[in-house]
N, C-alpha and C positions, 0 to 999 in steps of 0.2 A: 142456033137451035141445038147443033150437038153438044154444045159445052154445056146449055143448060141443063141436058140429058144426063149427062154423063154428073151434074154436081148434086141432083137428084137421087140417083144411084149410088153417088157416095156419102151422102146423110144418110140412104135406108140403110146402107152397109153398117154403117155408126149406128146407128138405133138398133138394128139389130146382134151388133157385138154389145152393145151398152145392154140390152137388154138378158142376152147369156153370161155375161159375166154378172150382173146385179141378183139374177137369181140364184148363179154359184155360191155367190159372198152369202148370201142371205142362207141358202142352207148349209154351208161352213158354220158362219156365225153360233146360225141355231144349237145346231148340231157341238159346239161347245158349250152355248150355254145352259143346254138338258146334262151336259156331263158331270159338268162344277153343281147343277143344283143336282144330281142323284150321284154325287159322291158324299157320303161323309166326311167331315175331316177327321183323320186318322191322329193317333201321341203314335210319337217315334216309338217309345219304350214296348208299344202292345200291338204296334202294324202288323198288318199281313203281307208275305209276299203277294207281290199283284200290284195290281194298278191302285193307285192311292191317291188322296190331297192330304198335303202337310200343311198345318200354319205354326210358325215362328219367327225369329230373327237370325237376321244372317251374321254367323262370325266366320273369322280365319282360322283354316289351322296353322296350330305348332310351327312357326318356321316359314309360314306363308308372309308374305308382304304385297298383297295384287294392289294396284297403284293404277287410277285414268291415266292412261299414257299423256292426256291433251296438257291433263291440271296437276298432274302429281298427286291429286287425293287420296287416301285409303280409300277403299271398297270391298264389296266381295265378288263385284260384276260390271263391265265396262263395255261398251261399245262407243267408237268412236269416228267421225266422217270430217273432213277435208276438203270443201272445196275451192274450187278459182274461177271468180268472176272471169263473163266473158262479155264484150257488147258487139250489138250489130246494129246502129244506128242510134236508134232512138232504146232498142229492147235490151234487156241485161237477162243474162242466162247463168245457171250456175253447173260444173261441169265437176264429179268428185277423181280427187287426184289421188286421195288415200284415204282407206277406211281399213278398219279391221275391228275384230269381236273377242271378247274374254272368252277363251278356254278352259281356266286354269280353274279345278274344285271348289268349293268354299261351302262352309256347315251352317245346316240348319239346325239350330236349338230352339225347342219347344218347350223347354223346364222338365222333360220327361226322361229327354235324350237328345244325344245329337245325330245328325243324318248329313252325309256327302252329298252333295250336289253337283253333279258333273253337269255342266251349262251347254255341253255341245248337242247342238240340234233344236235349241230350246227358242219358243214364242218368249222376249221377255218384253215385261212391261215394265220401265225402271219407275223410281221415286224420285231422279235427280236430273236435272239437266242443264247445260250451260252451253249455251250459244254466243261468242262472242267473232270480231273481227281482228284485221291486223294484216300488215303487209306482207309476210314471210311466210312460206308455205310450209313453216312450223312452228308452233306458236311461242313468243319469246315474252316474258315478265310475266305482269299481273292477269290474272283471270278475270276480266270483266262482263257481267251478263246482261247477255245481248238480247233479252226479250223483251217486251212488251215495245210500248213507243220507244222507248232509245234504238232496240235492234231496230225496229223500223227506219229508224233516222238514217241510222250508220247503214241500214242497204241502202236507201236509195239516193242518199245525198252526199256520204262523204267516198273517197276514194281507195279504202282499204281492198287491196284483191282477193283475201283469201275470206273464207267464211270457215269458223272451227265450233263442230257440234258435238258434245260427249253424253251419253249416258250412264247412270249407273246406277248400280242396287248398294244404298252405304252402309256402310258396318251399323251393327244393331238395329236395321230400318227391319217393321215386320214384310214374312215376306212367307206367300203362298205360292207353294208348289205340288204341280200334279201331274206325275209322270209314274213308272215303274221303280217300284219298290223291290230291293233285296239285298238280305243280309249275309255279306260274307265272314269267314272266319277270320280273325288276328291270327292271337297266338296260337287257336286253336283250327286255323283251316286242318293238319293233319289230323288225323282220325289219331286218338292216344294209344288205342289199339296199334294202330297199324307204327306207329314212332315207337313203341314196345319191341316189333317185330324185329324192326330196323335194328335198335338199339341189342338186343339178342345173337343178331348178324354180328355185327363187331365185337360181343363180347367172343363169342366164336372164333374169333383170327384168333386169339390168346387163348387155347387150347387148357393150357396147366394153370392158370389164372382161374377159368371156370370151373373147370373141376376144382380148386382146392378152396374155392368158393362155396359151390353147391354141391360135391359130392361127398354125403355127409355120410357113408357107409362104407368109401373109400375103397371102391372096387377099381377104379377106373374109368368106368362111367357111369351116363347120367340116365337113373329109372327114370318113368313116365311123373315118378313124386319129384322126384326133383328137381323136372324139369317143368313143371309146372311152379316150381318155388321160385325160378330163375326166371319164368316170366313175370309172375307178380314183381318177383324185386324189381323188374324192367320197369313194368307198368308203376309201379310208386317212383320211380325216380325220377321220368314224365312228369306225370303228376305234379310231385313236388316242385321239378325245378319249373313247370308253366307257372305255381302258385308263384314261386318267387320272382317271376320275370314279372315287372307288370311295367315294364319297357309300351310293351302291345298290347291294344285292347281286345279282352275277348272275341268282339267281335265289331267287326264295321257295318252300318247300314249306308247304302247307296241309293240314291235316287236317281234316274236316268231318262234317254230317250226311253220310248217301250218299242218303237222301233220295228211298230206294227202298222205305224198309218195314226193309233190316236194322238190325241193333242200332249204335247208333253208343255206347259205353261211353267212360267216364275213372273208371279208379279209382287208389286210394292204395297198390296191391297191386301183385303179380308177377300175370300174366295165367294163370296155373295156379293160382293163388289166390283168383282171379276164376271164375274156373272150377267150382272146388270150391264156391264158393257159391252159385251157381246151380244145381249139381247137386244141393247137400242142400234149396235150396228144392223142385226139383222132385220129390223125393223125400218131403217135406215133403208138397206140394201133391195126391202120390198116396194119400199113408197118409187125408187129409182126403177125399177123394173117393171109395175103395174106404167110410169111415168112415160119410159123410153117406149112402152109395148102399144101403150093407146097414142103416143104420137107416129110410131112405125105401122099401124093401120090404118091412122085416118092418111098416110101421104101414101101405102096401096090403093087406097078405098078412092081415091081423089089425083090416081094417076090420069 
């Protein structure tokens, strides 16, 4: 009688966690998908600092090579898990041995501009995935994909131990992102003013250089006229030599966590795509809560 008791108590416990967590998901969910439909999508070229959605394609930068570690692929974004079958009798369990996630930047171009993408922190939804098998708990040769009825085969009937899952976002896939927007300077993070000042400072060590530069009256030193002329020449030499560097771009736009609690997203969709699935999770996450809520009353109601 007390065991029945007690296995009573631990289904209402389950129903009742089933049913706090179905409600969280559901206004999580929501609550993303009112964000994606009351954001705009923003052009890089014209964004505002602030919270944004970008839609483009993802490239690399200059010098960049990010690579699925599983498959060797190019990419601009990778996540990847490891596991090793285990059994216990009849049941087979999978247990993960190694996983890890893309860190490394990668650009969003939208025809307007491009924009950095710093991935850490981010919900990503890839466009790519391979699921294959193999003995070694790292993966050797060909990449074979392991979904639909073949992976099926290969879990449960042949005897591979390892399971290798990779995701990724591939070069030129479109790719919607909604997170904090801001632009930093290149060449021009210092103020020209202020690299003027600088640059004034050092003509300064060389005392008789400046003067025989600027002291066009030839007194010894330098009026308020002519030390105004030795700042301009300052400030034109800035000037010109940023024109001539074009090493660095004016200016970098970054996108990020915002690192406030909102959703920072990358997925492999249109952001009304993005949308729609959030909204049938939470729709989802409501039918499971109305579901768990009226089964956890009627076994009060019928204690």
């Amino acid at each position: 009688m007390s065991g029945n008791r007690f296995n009573f108590w631990f289904v209402v416990l389950g129903l009742a966690v089933a049913a706090v967590y179905t409600f969280w998901y559901a206004f999580k969910s929501w609550a993303k998908n009112r964000v994606l439909e009351d954001t705009p999508t923003s052009r890089v070229r014209s964004a505002a600092q602030g919270y944004v959605e970008l839609s483009g394609h993802g490239v690399l930068p200059a010098d960049s090579h990010i690579k699925g570690p599983l498959t060797g692929m190019p990419c601009a974004w990778w996540r990847y898990k490891v596991e090793e079958r285990s059994r216990a009798g009849r049941s087979r369990s999978w247990s993960t041995v190694d996983s890890d996630t893309s860190t490394e930047p990668f650009l969003l171009d939208d025809g307007t501009g491009q924009c950095l993408i710093d991935p850490r922190g981010a919900e990503v939804f890839p466009g790519a995935t391979n699921v294959w098998y193999g003995p070694e708990a790292w993966p050797q040769g060909r990449i074979p994909n392991g979904s639909g009825m073949l992976g099926w085969l290969t879990e449960h009937f042949l005897t591979d131990k390892y399971r290798y899952t990779e995701h990724r976002l591939e070069l030129r896939q479109h790719v919607c992102a909604l997170g904090a927007f801001r632009s930093l300077g290149g060449a021009g993070v210092e103020d020209p003013e202020d690299a003027a000042a600088q640059l004034l400072h050092e003509w300064k060590q060389n005392q008789a250089a400046l003067l025989a530069r600027f002291d066009t009256n030839h007194d010894g030193t330098l009026c308020a006229a002519e030390w105004e002329q030795a700042r301009a020449a300052a400030l034109r030499q800035v000037v010109d030599g940023r024109a001539r560097d074009t090493r660095i771009p004016s200016s970098l736009n970054v996108l990020g966590d915002p690192g406030d609690g909102r959703s920072f997203l990358l997925a492999a969709c249109e952001g009304q795509s993005l949308a729609r699935r959030f909204r049938h999770r939470a729709l989802a996450a409501i039918g499971g809560f109305v579901g768990s809520t009226a089964a956890l009353t009627w076994m009060l109601t019928h204690v």
